[in-house]
C-alpha positions in Angstrom: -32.6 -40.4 -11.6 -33.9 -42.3 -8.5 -36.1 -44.7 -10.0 -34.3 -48.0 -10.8 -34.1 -49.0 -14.5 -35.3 -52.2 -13.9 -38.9 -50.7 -12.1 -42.3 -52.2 -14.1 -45.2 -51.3 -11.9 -46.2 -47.8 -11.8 -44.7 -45.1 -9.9 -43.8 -41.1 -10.4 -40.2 -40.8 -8.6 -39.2 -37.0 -7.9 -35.8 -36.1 -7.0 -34.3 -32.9 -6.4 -30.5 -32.1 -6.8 -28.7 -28.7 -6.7 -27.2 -27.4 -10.4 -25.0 -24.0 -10.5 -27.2 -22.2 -13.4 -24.8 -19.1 -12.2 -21.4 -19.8 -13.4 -19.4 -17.0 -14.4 -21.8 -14.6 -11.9 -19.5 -11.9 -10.2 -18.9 -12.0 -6.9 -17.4 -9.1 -4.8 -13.6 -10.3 -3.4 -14.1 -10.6 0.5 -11.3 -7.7 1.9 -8.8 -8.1 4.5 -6.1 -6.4 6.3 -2.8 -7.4 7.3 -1.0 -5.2 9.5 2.5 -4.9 9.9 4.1 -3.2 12.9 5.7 -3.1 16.4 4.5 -3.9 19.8 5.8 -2.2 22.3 9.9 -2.9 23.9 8.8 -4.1 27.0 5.8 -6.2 25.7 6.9 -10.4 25.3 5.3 -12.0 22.5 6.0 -14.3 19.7 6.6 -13.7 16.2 3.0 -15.5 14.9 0.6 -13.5 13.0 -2.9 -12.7 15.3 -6.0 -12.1 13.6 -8.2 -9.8 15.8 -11.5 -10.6 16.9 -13.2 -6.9 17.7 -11.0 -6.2 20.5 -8.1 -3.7 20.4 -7.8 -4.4 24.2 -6.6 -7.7 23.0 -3.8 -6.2 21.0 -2.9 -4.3 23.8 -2.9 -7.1 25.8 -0.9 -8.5 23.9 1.9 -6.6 22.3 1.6 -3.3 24.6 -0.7 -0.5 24.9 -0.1 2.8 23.2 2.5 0.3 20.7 1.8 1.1 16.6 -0.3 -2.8 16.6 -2.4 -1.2 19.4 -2.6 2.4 18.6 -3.8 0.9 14.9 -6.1 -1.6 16.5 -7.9 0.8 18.1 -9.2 2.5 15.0 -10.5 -0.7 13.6 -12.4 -1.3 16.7 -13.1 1.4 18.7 -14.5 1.5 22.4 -17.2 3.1 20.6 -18.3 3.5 17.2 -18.4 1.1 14.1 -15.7 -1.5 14.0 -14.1 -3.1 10.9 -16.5 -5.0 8.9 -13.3 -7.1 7.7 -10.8 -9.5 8.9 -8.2 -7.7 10.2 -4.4 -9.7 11.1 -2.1 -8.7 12.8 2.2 -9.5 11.7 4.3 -8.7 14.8 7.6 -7.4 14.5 10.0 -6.7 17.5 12.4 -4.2 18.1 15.7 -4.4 15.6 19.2 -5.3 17.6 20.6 -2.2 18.2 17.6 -0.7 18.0 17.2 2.8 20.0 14.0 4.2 21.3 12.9 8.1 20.4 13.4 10.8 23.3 11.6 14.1 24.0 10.8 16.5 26.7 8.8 19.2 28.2 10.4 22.4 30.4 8.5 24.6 32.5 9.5 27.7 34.0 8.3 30.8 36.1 8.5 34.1 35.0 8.1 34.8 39.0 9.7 32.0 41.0 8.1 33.4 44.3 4.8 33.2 42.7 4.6 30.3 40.6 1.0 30.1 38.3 -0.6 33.6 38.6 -4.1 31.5 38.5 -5.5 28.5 38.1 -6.0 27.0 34.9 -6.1 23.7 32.7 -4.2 22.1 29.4 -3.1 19.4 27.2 -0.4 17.7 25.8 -0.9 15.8 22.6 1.6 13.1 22.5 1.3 11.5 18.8 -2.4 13.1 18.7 -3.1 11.4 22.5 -4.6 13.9 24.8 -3.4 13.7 28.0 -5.4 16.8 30.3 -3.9 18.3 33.2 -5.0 21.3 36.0 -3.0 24.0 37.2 -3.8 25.8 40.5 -2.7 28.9 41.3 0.1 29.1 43.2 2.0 26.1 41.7 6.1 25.9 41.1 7.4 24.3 37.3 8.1 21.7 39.3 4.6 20.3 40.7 3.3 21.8 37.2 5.3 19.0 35.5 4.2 16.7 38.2 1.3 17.0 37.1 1.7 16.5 33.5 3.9 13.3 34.4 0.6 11.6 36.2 -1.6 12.9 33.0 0.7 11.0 30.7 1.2 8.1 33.0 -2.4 7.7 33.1 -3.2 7.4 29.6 -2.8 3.6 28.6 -2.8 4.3 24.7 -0.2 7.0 25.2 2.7 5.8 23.2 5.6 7.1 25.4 6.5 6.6 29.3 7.7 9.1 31.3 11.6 9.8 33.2 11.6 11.5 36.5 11.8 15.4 36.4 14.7 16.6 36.5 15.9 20.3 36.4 12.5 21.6 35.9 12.3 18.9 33.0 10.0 16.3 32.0 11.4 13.5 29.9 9.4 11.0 27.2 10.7 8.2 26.0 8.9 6.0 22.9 7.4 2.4 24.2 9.2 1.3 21.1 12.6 1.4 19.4 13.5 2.0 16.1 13.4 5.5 13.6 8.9 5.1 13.2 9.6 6.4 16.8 10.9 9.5 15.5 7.0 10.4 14.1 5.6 10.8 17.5 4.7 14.3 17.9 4.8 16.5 20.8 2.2 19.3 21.3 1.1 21.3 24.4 -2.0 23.5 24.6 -2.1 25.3 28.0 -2.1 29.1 28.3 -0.9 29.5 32.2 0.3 33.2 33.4 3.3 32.9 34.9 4.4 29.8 33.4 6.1 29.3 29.8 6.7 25.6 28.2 9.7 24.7 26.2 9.0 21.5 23.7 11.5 19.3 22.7 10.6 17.0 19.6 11.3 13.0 19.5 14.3 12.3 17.9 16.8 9.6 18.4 15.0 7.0 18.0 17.2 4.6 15.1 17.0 1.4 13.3 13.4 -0.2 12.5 13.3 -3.8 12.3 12.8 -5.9 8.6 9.1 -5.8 7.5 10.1 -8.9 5.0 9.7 -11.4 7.9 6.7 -9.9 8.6 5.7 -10.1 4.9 6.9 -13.7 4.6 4.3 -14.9 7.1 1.2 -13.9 4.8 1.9 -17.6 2.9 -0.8 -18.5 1.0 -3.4 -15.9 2.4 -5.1 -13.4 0.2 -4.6 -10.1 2.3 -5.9 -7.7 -0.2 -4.1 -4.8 2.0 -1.5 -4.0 3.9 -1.2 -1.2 6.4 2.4 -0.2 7.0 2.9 0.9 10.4 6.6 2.3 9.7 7.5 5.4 8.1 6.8 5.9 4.3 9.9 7.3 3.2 12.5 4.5 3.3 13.9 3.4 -0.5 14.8 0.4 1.0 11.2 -0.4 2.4 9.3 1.0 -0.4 11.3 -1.7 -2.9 10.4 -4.8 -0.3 6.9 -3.7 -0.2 6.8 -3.3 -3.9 8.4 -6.7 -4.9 6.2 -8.4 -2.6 3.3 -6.9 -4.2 4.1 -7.2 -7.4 5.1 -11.0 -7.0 1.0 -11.3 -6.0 -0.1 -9.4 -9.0 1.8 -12.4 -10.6 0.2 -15.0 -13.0 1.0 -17.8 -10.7 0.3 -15.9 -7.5 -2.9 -14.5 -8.5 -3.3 -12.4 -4.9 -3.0 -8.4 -5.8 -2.6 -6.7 -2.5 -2.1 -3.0 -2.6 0.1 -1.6 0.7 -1.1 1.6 2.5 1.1 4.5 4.1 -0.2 6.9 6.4 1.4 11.1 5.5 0.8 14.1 7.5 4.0 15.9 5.1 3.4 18.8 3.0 3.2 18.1 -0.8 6.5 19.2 -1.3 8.2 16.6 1.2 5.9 13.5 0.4 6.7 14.0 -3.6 10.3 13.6 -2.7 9.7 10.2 -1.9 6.7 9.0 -4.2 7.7 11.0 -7.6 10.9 8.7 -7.9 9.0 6.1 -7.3 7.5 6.1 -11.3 6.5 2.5 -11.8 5.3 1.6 -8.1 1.5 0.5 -8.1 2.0 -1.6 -5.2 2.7 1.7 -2.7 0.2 4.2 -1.5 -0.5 7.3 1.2 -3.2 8.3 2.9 -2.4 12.3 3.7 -3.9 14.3 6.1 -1.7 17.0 5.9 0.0 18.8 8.9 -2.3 16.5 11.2 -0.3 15.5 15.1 -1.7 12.2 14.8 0.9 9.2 14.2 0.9 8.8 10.3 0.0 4.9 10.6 -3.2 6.4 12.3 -3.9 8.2 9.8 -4.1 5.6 7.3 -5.4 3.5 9.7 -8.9 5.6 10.0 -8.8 6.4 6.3 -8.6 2.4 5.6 -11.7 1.8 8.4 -13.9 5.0 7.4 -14.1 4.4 3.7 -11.3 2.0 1.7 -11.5 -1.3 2.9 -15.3 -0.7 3.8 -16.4 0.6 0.6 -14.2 -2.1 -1.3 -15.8 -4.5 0.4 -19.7 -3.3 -0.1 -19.2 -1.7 -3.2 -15.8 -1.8 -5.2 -16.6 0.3 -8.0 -17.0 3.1 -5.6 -14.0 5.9 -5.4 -13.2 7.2 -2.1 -14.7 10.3 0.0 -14.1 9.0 3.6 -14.0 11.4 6.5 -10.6 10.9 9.2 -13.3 11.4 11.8 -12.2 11.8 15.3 -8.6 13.0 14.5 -6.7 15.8 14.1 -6.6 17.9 11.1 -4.1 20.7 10.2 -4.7 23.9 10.3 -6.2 25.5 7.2 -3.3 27.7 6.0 -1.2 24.3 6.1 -3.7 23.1 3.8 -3.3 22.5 -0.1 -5.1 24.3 -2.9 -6.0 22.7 -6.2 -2.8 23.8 -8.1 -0.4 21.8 -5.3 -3.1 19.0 -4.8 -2.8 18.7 -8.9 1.2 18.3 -8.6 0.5 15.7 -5.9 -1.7 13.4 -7.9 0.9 13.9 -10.8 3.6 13.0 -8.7 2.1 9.8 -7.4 0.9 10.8 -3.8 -2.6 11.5 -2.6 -4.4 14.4 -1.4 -7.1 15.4 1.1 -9.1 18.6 1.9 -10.5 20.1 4.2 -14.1 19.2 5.2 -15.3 21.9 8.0 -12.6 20.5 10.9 -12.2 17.2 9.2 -9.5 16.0 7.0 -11.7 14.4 4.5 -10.2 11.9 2.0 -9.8 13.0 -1.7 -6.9 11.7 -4.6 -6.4 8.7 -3.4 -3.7 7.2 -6.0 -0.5 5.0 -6.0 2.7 5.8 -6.4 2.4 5.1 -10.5 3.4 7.8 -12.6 5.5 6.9 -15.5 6.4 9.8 -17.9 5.6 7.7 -21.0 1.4 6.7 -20.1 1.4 10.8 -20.4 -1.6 12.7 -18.1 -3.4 9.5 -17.2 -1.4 6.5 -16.4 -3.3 3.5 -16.3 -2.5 2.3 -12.5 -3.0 5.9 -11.0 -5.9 5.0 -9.2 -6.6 2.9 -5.8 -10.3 1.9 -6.8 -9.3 0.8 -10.4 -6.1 -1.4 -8.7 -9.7 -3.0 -6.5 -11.6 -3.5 -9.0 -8.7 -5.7 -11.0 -8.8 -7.5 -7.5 -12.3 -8.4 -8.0 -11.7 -9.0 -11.7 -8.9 -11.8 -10.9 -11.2 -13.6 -8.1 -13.9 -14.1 -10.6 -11.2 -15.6 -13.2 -10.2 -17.5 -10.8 -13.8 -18.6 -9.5 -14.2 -19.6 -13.1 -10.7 -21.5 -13.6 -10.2 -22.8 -11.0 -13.4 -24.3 -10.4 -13.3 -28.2 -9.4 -15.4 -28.8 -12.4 -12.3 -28.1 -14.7 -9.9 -29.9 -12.7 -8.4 -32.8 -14.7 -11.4 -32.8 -16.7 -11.3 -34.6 -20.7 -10.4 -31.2 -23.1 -12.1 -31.7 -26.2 -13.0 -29.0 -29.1 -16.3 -27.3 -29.5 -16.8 -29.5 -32.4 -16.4 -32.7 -30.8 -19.4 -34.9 -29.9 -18.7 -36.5 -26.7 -20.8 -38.4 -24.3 -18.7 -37.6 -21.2 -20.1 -35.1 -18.8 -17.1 -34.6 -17.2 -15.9 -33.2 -20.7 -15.2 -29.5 -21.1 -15.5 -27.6 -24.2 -14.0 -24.1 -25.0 -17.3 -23.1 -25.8 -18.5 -24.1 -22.0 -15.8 -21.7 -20.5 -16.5 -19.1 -23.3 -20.4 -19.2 -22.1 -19.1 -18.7 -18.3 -16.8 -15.6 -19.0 -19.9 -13.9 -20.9 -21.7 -14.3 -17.8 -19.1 -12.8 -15.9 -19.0 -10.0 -18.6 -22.3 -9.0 -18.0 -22.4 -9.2 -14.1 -19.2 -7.1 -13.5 -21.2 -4.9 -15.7 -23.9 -4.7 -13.5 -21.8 -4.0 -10.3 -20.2 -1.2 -12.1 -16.8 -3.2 -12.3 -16.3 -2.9 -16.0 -18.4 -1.7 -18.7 -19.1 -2.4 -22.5 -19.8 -6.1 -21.3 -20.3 -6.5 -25.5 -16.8 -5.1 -25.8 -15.3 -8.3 -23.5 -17.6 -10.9 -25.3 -17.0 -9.7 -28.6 -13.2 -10.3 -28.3 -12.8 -12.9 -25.6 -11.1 -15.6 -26.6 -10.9 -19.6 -25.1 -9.2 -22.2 -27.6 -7.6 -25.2 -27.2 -3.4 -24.3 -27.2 -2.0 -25.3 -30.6 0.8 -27.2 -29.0 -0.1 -28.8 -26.1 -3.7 -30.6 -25.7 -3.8 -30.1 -22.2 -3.9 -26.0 -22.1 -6.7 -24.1 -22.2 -6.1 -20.4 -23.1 -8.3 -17.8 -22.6 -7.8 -13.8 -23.3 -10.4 -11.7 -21.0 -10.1 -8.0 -22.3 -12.0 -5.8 -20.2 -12.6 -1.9 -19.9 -12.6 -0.8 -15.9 -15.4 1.8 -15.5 -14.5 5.4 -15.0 -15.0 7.6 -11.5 -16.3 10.7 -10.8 -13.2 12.8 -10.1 -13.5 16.1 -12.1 -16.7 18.1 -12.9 -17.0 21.3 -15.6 -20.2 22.7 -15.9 -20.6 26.2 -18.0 -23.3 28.5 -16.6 -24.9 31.0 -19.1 -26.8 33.9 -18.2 -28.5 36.8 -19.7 -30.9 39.5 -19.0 -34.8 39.9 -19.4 -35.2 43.2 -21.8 -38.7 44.6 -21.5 -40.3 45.3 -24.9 -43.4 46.2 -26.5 
C-alpha cells in the first residue's frame, strides 16, 4: 500500500508491484560446453580456462592452429555456417613431461626414373580429414612431387602436423602436439599419377597424454552440462576420472549432472572392448562415425554442434538425428547393419548410419549397461540423462529460491501471520506446477502420477528440514517402429 494510514481526505492511490504467479513453471536448463584438450607444443599459454566468443581464429591464436582446442573450435564456429548457439569454454592442457609427439610419412617413387610423371595430374592428402591439394606436371621427379606436397601441407593452417625436410624421396609429418591422442591422426592420399606410386606411413609414436583432472578441476562451481573429451576414448584410467567427476555432479550436494562426450570412428567390435566393461558408467559417451579419417574429437565435436547440445538446448525432450555434415564418412561396406548396431547399443556404445554420403547420428547412449536392469537399463539413453538435467534445475529453481532461505517452517495447519512463513503445502502447490509444465515440454508425463505421490513434510526430527520426494516418469522416444501391412486381392463376382 502507498497511501499512508493516517490519510483522511479523499484520494484513490494505485500502486503496481511485480508477484511471481509462476512458481514451479519449467524452465529449459541453459547448455554449455566445456572442452578439454591440447594446444599445440610450440603454442605459449597459461593454464586458465577461455570461454570462446564466436571465433575459432581466437583459439588458434591462442593455443595453435591445427591443435585439438582449435581443430574443435572450428566446428563450433565455422568460417561459414551456423555457430554454437551455446557457451562454449575452453580447459587448456599442455603437453605431459616426457611427452612424445606422433610421426608419419609419405614416399614417392618412379616406376621410370628418366621420365618422372607420365602426365600431369592433381591429388590430396587428408591429414586427420584436412585436405591439403596438390598438382603434378608431367615430367616431375618423386622428389619435386613431394615438394609439392610439403608446400600443400605447409600451407594449410588447421593442418594438425608440420612437415621435416625430404629426405631419400621421403616426406616426413610430425604432430603439432605430444602425447598418444597424436596417434589418431590419420594419413590418407588420393592422387592417381602414372608413373608415380605412394607409400603411407601411419602416425605412431606419439606417447604419454597429459592429466585431464587438472583440467576438470578448474570447472569449480560452473554448471558445464557437457564435456567434450579431446583425447582418445579408450584409456581405463581416463574413463574412471571422467566418470568420478561426473558422478560426484550427479551428487545431492553438487546438484550439476554433466554428461562427457567421446568422439569413435572404430568398428563395433573395437569400441565394445572398451565401453561393454564399462557396465555402470552413465557419465561416458561416443559419438561414432564409423571408419570416418576425421580426428575422433571432430567427430564428436560436429555431432555435439549439429544436433546434441543444440537440440538440448531448444528442445530437451527431443532424441537425436543430427547429420556430421561436412565430414567424412566411411565407406559403405565399413558400415554397420542392424544386427551389429543392436550389439552396440547393448554393449553401451552408440551407433550411426549412413544417410546418402553423411554419417548421420543414430543410438546415441552411454556407456550403462548393467546385466541386472535386463534389455532396457534405465540410464541407456543421452536425452533421458538431459532431461534429468532439466528436472534437477527446476528442483533447484524451486528450493533454492531466496524466498525459502532462512524462512520460519511451520505446518500446514498452523495459522501464522508471517509472510515470510513457509508451509509444506506452499512448496507442495509449486512442485504441482512444475508437474504439469515439464509435462507440457514433453519432459515427463503422467504429471497426475508425480502430484498424486509427491510428498513435502516437515522432518520428524529436526524442525528445520524440509523433505520433499518428487517421483517422476521421463517420457519415452521414438526409437523403434513395427507396423504390420495386410494385403489381399479384389475377386470379381456376380
Amino acid at each position: 500500500m502507498s497511501i499512508s494510514a493516517a490519510a483522511v481526505s479523499r484520494v484513490c492511490g494505485v500502486s503496481t508491484e511485480y508477484k511471481n504467479f509462476n512458481s514451479g513453471k519449467a524452465f529449459m536448463l541453459p547448455q554449455r560446453l566445456a572442452v578439454i584438450g591440447q594446444g599445440n607444443d610450440d603454442a605459449v599459454f597459461g593454464s586458465e580456462k577461455f570461454e570462446i566468443e564466436g571465433s575459432a581464429n581466437a583459439v588458434g591464436e591462442k593455443y595453435g592452429y591445427g591443435s585439438p582446442l582449435h581443430l574443435a573450435a572450428l566446428q563450433f564456429f565455422p568460417q561459414n555456417g551456423t555457430a554454437a548457439s551455446f557457451p562454449v569454454t575452453i580447459y587448456p592442457l599442455k603437453k605431459a613431461e616426457q611427452a612424445l609427439p606422433a610421426r608419419a610419412s609419405i614416399e614417392a617413387a618412379e616406376t621410370d626414373s628418366e621420365k618422372g610423371a607420365l602426365a600431369n595430374g592433381s591429388g590430396v592428402i587428408y591429414i586427420g580429414g584436412v585436405p591439403c591439394e596438390f598438382t603434378v606436371k608431367k615430367g616431375e621427379k618423386a622428389a619435386a612431387i613431394l615438394q609439392s606436397i610439403k608446400a600443400a601441407v605447409d600451407g594449410v593452417l588447421r593442418c594438425p602436423v608440420k612437415t621435416e625436410d625430404i629426405t631419400e624421396k621421403k616426406l616426413p609429418f610430425v604432430s603439432k602436439w605430444s602425447g598418444e591422442s597424436a596417434n589418431m591422426i590419420t594419413l590418407e592420399i588420393d592422387a592417381v599419377i602414372p608413373g608415380i606410386t605412394f607409400t603411407v606411413k601411419k602416425f605412431s609414436g606419439g606417447a604419454v597424454d597429459p592429466d585431464v583432472g587438472t583440467a576438470l578441476d578448474k570447472i569449480g562451481t560452473v554448471w558445464e552440462t557437457f564435456i567434450l573429451n579431446c583425447f582418445g576414448y579408450d584409456k581405463a584410467a581416463r574413463l574412471d576420472t571422467f566418470q568420478e567427476f561426473g558422478e560426484a555432479r550427479w551428487s545431492a550436494l553438487e546438484k550439476k549432472p554433466v554428461l562427457v562426450c567421446h568422439g569413435c570412428t572404430d568398428v563395433v567390435s573395437e569400441r565394445t572392448k572398451v565401453t561393454d566393461v564399462r557396465k555402470t558408467d552413465a557419465v561416458n559417451f561416443l559419438i561414432v562415425s564409423v571408419k570416418s579419417r576425421e580426428l575422433p574429437f571432430v567427430v564428436a565435436a560436429k555431432g555435439l554442434v549439429n544436433d546434441i547440445i543444440t537440440t538440448a538446448n531448444q528442445n530437451p525432450a527431443q532424441g537425436y538425428k543430427g547429420l556430421l555434415t561436412g565430414l567424412h564418412c566411411g565407406d559403405d561396406d565399413k558400415q554397420e547393419n542392424y544386427t551389429q548396431r543392436t550389439m552396440s547399443v547393448n554393449k553401451g556404445s552408440s551407433t550411426n548410419i549412413k544417410n546418402g554420403s553423411v554419417a548421420e547420428l543414430n543410438d546415441i547412449v552411454t556407456f550403462y549397461h548393467p546385466e541386472n536392469e535386463g534389455q532396457f537399463p534405465s540410464k541407456r539413453y543421452v536425452v533421458d540423462a538431459v532431461k534429468l538435467q532439466n528436472v534437477v534445475f527446476n528442483v533447484r529453481l524451486i528450493m533454492e529460491a531466496d524466498a525459502l532461505k532462512g524462512a520460519p517452517l511451520v505446518s500446514d495447519a498452523t495459522i501464522t501471520e508471517n509472510k515470510r512463513a513457509v508451509q509444506p503445502k506452499t512448496v507442495k502447490t509449486s512442485f504441482m506446477n512444475l508437474a504439469d509444465s515439464l509435462a507440457l515440454q514433453a519432459i515427463i508425463q503422467e504429471s497426475e502420477f508425480s502430484k498424486k505421490n509427491m510428498e513435502v513434510k516437515i522432518d520428524n526430527n529436526n524442525p528445520k528440514r524440509l523433505n520433499v520426494k518428487f517421483p517422476v516418469k521421463l517420457s519415452g522416444n521414438v526409437e523403434i517402429s513395427d507396423t504390420d501391412i495386410y494385403f489381399g486381392f479384389y475377386l470379381g463376382g456376380n
